[in-house]
C-alpha positions as CSV (number, residue, x, y, z in Angstrom):
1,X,0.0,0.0,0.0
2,X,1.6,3.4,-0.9
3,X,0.2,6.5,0.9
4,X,0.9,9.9,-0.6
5,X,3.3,13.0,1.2
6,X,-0.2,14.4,2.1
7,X,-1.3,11.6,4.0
8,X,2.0,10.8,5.6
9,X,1.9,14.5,6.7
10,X,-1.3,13.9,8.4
11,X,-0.3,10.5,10.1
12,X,2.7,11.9,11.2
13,X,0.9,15.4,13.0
14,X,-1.6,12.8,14.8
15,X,1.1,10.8,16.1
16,X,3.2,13.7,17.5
17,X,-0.2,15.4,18.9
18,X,-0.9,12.0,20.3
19,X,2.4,11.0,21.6
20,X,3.7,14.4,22.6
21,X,0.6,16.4,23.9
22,X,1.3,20.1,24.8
23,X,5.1,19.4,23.9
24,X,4.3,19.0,19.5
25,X,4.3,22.2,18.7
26,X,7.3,22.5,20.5
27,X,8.7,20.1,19.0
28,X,8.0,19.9,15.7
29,X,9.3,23.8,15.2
30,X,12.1,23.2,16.9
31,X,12.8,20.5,14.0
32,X,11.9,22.4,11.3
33,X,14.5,25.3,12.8
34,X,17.4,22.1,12.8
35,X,16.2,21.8,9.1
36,X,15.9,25.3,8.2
37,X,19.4,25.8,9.7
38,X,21.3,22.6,7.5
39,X,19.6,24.0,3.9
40,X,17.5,21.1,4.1
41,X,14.3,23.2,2.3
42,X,12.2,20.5,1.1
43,X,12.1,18.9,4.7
44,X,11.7,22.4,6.3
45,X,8.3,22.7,3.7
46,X,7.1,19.1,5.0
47,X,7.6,19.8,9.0
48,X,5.9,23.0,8.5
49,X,3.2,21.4,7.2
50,X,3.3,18.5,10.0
51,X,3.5,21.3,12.6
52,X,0.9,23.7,11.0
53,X,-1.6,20.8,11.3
54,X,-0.4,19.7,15.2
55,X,-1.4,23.3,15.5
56,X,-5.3,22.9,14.1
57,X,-5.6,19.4,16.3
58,X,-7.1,19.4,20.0
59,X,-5.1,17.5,22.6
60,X,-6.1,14.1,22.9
61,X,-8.2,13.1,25.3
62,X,-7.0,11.2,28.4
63,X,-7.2,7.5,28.3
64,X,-7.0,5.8,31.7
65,X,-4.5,3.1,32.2
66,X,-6.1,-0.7,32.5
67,X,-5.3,-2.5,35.4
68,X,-5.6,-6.0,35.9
């Protein structure tokens, strides 16, 4: 199955919001600085992107641990 830059984009921004919370934003501007910094302009486009849409997200709700 092939997914498209879009798509990967958008997988990638729910993960982060997911995984990170609060912290994405953060996160994913410091990386696109680190890109922006080494010339690397076609992955400072794409983490833009990724962060723009953490940005639009809410925060995930909380899911309570399961105990046995």
């Amino acid at each position: 199955m092939w997914i498209t830059t879009d798509q990967a984009i958008d997988i990638y921004a729910r993960y982060c919001k997911a995984r990170f919370g609060a912290r994405a934003t953060r996160m994913t501007r410091a990386r696109v600085a680190e890109l922006r910094q080494s010339g690397d302009v076609e992955g400072e486009r794409i983490w833009s992107e990724v962060s723009r849409r953490v940005e639009e997200q809410p925060l995930p709700a909380h899911v309570p641990a399961l105990t046995p």
